[in-house]
VEXTOR-531809 format. One record per atom (N, C-alpha, C): residue in one letter; atom name; z, y, x. Coordinates in steps of 0.001 Angstrom, whole numbers, m for minus. Atoms other than C-alpha are relative to their C-alpha. Example, Ala and Ser with C-alpha at 12.3 -4.5 7.8 and 13.67 -1.06 7.14 Angstrom:
2
A,N,0,m1190,890
A,CA,7800,m4500,12300
A,C,0,1200,900
S,N,m60,m1190,m820
S,CA,7140,m1060,13670
S,C,730,1090,m770
// end
This chain:
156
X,N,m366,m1147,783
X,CA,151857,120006,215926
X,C,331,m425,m1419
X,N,m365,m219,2068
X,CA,153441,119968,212083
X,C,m95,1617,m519
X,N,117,m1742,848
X,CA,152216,122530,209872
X,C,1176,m242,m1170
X,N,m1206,m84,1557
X,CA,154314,123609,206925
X,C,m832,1389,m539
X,N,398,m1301,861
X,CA,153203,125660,204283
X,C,1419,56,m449
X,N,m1605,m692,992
X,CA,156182,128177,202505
X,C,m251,1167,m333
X,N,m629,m1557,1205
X,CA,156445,130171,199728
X,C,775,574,m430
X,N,m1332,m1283,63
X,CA,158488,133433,199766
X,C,m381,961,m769
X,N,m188,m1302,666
X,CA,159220,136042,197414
X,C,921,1430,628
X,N,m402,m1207,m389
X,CA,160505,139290,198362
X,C,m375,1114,m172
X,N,71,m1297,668
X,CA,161100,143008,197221
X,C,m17,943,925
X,N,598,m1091,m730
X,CA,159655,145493,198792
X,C,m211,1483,m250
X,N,22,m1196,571
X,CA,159698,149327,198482
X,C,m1736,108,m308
X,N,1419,91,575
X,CA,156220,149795,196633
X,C,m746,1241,m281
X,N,842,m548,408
X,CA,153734,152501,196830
X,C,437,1767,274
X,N,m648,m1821,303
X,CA,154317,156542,196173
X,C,849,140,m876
X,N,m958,133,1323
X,CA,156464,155752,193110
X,C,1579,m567,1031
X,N,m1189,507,m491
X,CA,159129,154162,195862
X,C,920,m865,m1048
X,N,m1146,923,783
X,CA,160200,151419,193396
X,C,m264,m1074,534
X,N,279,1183,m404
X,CA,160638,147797,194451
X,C,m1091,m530,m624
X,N,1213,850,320
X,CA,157813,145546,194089
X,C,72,m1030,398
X,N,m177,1708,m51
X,CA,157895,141512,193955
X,C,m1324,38,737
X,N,1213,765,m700
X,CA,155678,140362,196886
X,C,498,m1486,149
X,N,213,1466,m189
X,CA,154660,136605,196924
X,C,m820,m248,768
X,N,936,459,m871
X,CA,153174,135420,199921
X,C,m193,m1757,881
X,N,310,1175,m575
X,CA,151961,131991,201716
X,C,m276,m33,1292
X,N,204,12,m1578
X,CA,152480,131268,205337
X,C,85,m1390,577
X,N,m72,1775,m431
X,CA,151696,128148,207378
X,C,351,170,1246
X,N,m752,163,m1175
X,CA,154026,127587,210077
X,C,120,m1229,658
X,N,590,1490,m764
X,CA,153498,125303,213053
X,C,2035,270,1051
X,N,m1511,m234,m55
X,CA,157557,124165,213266
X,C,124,m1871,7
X,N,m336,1195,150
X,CA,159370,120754,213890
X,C,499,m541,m1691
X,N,m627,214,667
X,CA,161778,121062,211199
X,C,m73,904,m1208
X,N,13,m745,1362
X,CA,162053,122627,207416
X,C,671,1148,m24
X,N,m910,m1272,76
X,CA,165054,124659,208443
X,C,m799,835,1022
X,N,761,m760,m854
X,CA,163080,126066,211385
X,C,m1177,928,m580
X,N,1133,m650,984
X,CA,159952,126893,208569
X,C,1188,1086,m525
X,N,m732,m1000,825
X,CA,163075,128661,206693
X,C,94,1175,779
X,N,m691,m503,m1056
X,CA,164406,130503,209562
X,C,m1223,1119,600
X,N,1405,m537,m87
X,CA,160812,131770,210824
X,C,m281,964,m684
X,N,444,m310,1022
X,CA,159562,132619,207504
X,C,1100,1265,m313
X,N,m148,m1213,m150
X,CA,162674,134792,207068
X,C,103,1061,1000
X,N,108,m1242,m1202
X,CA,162854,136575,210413
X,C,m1344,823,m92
X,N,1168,m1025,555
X,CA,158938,137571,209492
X,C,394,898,m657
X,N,m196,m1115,926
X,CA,159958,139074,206421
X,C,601,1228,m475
X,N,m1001,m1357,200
X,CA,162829,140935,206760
X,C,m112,1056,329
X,N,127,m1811,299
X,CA,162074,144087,207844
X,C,m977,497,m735
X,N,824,m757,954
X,CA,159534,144282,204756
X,C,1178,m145,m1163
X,N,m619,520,1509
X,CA,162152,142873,202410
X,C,1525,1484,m708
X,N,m1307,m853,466
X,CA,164372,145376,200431
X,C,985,m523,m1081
X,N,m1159,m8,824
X,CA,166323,143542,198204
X,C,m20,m1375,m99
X,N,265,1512,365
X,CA,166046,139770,196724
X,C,m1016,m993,1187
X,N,917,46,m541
X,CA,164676,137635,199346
X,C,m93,m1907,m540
X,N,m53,1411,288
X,CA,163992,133619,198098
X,C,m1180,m842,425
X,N,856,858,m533
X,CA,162456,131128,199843
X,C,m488,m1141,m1130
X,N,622,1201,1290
X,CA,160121,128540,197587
X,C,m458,m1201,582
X,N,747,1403,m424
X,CA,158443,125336,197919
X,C,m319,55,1699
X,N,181,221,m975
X,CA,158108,124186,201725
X,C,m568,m1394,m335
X,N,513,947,155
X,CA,155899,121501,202156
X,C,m1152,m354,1489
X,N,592,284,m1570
X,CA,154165,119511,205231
X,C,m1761,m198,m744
X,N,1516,54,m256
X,CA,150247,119986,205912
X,C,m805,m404,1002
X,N,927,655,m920
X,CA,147912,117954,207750
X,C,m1123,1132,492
X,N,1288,m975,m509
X,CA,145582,120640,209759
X,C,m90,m689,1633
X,N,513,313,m1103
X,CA,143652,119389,212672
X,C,m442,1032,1708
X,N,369,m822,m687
X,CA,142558,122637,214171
X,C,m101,1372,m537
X,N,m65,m648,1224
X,CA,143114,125951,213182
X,C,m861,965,829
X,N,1393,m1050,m127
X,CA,140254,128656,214121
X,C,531,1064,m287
X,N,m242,m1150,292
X,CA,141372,132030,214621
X,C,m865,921,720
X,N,1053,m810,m352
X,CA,139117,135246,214638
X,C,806,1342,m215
X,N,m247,m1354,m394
X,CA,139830,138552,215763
X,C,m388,899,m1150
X,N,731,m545,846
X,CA,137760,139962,213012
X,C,236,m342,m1824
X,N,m188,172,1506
X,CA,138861,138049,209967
X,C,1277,204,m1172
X,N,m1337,489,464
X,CA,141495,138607,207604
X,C,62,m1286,m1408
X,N,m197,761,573
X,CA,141175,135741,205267
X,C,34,m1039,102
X,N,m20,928,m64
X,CA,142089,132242,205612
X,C,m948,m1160,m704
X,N,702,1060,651
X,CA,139795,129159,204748
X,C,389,m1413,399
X,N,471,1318,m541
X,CA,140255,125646,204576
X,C,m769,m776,m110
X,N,1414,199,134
X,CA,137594,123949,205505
X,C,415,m2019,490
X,N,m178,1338,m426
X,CA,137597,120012,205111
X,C,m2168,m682,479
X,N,1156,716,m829
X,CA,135126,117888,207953
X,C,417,m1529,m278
X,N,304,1569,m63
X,CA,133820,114204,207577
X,C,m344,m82,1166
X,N,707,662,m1211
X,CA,133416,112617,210656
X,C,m222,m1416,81
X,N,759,1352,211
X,CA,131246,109629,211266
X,C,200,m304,1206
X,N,148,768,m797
X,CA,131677,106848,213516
X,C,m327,m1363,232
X,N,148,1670,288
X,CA,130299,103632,214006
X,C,654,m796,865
X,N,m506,524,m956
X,CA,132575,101506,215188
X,C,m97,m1953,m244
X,N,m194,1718,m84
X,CA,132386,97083,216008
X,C,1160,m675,m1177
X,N,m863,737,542
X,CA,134729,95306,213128
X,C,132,m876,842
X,N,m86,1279,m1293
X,CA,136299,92873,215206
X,C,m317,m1089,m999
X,N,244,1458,394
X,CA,136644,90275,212341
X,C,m1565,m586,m71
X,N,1295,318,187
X,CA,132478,90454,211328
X,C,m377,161,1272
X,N,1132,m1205,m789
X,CA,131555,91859,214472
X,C,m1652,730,m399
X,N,1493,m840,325
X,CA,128976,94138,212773
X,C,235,1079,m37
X,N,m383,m1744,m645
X,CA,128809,97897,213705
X,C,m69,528,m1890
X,N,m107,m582,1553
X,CA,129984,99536,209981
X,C,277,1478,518
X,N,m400,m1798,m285
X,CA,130216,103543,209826
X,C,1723,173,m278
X,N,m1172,m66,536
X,CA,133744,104520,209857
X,C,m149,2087,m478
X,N,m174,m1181,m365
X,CA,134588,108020,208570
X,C,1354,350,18
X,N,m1560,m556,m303
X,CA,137605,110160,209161
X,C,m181,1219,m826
X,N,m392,m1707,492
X,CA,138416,113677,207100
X,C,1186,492,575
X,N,m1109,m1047,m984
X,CA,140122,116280,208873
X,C,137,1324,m785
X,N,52,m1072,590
X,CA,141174,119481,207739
X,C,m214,1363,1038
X,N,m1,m945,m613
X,CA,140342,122869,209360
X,C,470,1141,m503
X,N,m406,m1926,385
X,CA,141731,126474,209126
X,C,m909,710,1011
X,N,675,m416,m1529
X,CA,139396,128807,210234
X,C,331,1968,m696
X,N,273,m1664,34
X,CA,139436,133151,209878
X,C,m1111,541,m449
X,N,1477,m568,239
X,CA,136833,134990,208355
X,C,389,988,m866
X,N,m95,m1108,1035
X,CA,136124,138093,206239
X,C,m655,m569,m1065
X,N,384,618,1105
X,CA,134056,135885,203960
X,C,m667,m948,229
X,N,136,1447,m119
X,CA,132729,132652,203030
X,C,m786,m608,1111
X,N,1458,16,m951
X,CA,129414,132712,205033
X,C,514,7,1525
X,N,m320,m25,m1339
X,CA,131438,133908,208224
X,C,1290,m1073,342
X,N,m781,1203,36
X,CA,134216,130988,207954
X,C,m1118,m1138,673
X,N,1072,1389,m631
X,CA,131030,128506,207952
X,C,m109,117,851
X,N,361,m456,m754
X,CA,129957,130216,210615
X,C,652,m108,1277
X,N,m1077,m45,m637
X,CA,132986,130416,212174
X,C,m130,m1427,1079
X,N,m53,1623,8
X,CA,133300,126431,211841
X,C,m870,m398,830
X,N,890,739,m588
X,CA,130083,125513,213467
X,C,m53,363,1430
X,N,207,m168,m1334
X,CA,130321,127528,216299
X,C,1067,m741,903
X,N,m876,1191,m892
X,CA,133402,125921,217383
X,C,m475,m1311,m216
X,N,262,1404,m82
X,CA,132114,122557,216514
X,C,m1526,m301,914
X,N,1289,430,m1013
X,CA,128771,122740,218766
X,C,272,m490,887
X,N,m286,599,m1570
X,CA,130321,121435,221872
X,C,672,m1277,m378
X,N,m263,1473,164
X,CA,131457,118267,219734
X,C,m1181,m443,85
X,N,961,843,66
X,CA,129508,115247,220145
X,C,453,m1095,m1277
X,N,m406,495,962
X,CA,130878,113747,217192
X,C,m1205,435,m1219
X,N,810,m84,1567
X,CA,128780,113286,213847
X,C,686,468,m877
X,N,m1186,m1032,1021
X,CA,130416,115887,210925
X,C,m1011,m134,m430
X,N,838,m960,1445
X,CA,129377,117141,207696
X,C,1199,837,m492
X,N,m1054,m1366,1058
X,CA,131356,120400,205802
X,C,m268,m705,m1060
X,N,m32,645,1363
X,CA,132145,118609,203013
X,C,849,1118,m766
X,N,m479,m1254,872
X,CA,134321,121728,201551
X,C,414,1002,1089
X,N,m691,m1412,m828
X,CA,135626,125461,202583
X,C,m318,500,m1656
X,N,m175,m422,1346
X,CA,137617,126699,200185
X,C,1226,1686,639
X,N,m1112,m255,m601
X,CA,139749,129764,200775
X,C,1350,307,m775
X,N,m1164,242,m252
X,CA,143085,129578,200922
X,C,973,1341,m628
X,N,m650,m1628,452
X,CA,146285,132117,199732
X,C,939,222,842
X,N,m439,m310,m1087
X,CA,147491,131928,202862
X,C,123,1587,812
X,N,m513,m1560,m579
X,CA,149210,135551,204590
X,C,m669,73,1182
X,N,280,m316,m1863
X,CA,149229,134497,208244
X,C,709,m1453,389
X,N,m879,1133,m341
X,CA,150329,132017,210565
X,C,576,110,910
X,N,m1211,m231,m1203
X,CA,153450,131673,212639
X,C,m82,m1023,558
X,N,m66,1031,m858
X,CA,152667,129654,215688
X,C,1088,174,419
X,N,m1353,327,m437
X,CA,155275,128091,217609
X,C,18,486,1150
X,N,13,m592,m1173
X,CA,156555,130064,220322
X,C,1693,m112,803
X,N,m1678,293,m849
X,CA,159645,128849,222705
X,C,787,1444,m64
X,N,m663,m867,263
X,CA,162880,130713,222221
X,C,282,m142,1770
X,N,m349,m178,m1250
X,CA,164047,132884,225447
X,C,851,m520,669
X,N,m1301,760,m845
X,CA,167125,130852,225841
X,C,m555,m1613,112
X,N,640,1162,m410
X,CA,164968,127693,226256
X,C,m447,m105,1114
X,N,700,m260,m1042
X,CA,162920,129261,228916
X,C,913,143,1249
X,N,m1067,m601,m1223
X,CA,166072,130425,231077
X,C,914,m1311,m212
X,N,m681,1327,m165
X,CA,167854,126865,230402
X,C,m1290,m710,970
X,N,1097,647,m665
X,CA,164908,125726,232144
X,C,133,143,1118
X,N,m48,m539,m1253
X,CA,164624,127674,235051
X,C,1961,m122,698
X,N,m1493,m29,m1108
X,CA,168550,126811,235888
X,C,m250,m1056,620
// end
């Protein structure tokens, strides 16, 4: 999977006053390519967008696993240490290796993110520590979902 984060602006009819309003939002899209993040990002938006619509910074993100909850609307990322001891071949002497990974997980707040985190991680046998959970200004995320004329090139 490649994530992409992208930031979009777009005007929106706003409120009881019905005047445009500048929304700025952050979406992480799981996409091969940059134009594909573009492309995505605006087919989301457009039927909120009423006038100016400009795509901003696109940029690639390392996420390992992303944790989604029925219940949460706020994004966290939550970075894991993982420990392993593995043989150096040159010394052969068992040294700890670690790895950092990044997680996205759902929650309504901080406590239920952690929460979140551990319950999916009980069925690892891997050694972790939560070394951060921070959250994020992330909207939503657009997984990748095959287009219909892929599916029916298939089946010919």
């Amino acid at each position: 999977m490649n994530w992409f984060e992208c930031n979009v602006s777009y005007e929106t009819l706003g409120g009881e006053d019905g005047l445009l309003k500048k929304e700025n939002k952050l979406f992480l899209v799981d996409a091969l390519t940059f134009s594909e993040v573009e492309n995505r990002v605006i087919d989301e938006v457009a039927p909120f967008n009423s006038g100016e619509l400009t795509i901003g910074k696109i940029r690639k993100v390392k996420i390992a696993e992303v944790i989604d909850n029925e219940v949460g609307d706020r994004w966290y990322k939550c970075k894991m240490i993982f420990t392993a001891v593995v043989t150096d071949e040159k010394t052969q002497k068992e040294v700890e290796k670690k790895t950092s990974l990044f997680y996205l997980v759902k929650a309504s707040i901080l406590q239920e993110a952690i929460e979140n985190l551990l319950d999916f991680m009980k069925t690892s046998a891997s050694d972790f520590t939560v070394a951060s959970v921070v959250e994020t200004l992330i909207e939503d995320i657009l997984n990748y979902q095959p287009s219909v004329k892929n599916e029916e090139e298939e089946d010919e």
